[in-house]
Each structure stands twice: as C-alpha cells, then as structure tokens.
C-alpha positions as CSV (number, residue, x, y, z in Angstrom):
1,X,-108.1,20.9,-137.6
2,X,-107.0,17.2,-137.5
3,X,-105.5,17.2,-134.3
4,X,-107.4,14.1,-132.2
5,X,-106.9,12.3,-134.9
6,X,-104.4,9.3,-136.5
7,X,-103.0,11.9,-139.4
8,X,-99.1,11.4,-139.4
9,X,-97.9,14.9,-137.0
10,X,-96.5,16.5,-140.5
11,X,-100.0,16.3,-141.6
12,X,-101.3,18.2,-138.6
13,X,-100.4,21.8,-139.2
14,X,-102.0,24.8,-140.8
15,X,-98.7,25.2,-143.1
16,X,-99.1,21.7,-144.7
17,X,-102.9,22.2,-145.0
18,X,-102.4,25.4,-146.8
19,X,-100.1,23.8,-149.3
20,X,-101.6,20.2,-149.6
21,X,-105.1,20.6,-149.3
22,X,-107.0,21.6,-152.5
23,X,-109.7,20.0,-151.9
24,X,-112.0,18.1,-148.7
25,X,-110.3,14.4,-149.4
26,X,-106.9,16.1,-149.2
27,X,-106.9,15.9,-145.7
28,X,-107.4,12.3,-145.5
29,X,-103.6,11.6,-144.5
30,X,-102.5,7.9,-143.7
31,X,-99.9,7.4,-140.9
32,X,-98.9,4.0,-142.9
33,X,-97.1,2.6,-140.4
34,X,-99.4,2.9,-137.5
35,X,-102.2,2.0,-139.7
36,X,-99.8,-1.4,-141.0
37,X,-99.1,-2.2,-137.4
38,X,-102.9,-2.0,-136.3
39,X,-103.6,-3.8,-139.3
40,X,-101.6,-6.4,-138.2
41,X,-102.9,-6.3,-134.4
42,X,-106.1,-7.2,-135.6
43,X,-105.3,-10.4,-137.6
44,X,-106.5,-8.2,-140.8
45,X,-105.2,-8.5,-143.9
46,X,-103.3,-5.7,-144.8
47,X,-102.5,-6.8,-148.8
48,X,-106.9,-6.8,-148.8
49,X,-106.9,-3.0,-146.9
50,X,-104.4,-1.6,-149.2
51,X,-106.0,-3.3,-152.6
52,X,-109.5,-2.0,-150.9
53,X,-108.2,1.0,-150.5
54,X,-106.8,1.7,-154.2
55,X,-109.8,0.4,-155.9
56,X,-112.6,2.3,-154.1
57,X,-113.0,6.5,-154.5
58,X,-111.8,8.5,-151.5
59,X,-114.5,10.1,-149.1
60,X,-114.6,12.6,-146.6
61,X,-117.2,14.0,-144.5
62,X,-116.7,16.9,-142.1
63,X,-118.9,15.7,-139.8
64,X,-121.9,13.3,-138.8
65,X,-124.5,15.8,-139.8
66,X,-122.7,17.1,-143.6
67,X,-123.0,15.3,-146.8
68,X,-120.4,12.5,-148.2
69,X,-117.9,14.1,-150.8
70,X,-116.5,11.6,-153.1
71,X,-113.3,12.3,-155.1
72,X,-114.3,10.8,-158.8
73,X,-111.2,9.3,-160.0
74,X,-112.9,8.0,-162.7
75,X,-109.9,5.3,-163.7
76,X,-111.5,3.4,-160.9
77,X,-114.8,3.5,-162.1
78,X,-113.8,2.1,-165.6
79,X,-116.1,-0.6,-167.3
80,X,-113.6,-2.4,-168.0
81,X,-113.1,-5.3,-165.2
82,X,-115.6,-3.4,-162.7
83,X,-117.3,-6.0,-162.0
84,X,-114.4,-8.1,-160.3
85,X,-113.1,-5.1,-159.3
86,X,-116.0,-5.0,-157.4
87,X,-116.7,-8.6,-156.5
88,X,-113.3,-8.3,-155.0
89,X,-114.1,-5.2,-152.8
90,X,-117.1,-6.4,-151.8
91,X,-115.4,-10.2,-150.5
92,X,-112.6,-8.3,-148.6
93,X,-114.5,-6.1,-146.8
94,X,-116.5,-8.4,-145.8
95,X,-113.4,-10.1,-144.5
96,X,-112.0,-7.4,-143.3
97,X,-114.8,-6.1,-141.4
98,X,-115.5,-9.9,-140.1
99,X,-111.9,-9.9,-138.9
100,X,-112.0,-6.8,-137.2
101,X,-114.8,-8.0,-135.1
102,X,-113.7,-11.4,-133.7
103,X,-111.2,-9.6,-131.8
C-alpha cells in the first residue's frame, strides 16, 4: 500500500500496517533522515519543518478525488497561545515554501 512512496522500508509492509495503523493518519510514516537530508538540499530550514510539523494536525487523504481526514489532537488547537502558534506557522511556511521554490 505505500510502496512508491518515501515511508521508511519497515513501514512498508502489511505486518506493520496491521499492527500500527488504527487509523488513516497512521500511515503517515517519516523516513527522518531522508526527509533531514532533503531538507537540508534545499536550503530549508529544518528547525521551521519540524516546529511546522508539531504544531499543525496530521492529514491524510487517500487519494486526489477523497475527502481530507484530520487527526484532532486537540492540545494543538488550545486557546491558549493560538494565535502565535499560528502567526508562527503561517511565517514559516511561507518561508519554507519560498525556499523550496528558488531552487
């Protein structure tokens, strides 16, 4: 099921999916050192990707023509500080996504 893709190999296997997967954003599996390394091809900051990446919900989506499914962890969501929180999300991926494309 997630062959083709950038899933670590351990994460590519109907055994691990079986045990692992309880839900659709459970097979979003991040090779972290291929991602750090591309990360740092780019000239993106990879302190920004990582921060992003903890502050904002995980998504998955099968494919291009099913709906978003977005894990509500609602610590993330919390009033308190949100709106830095999301000031900063919104300033570093921006960056990143500005980064990305002077390559």
């Amino acid at each position: 099921m997630l062959m083709g893709y950038k899933a670590p190999f351990f994460a590519r296997n109907k055994k691990y999916i079986d045990e692992n997967v309880k839900e659709p954003t459970d097979f979003i599996v991040y090779d972290h050192n291929r991602l750090d390394m591309d990360l740092l091809r780019s000239g993106m900051s990879r302190s920004d990707y990582w921060n992003v990446w903890r502050l904002t919900p995980s998504l998955y989506r099968k494919d291009k023509t099913s709906d978003w499914i977005v894990n509500e962890d609602f610590k993330k969501l919390d009033e308190d500080g949100i709106k830095d929180r999301a000031e900063y999300v919104l300033d570093s991926t921006i960056n990143l996504v500005l980064t990305k494309h002077m390559d």
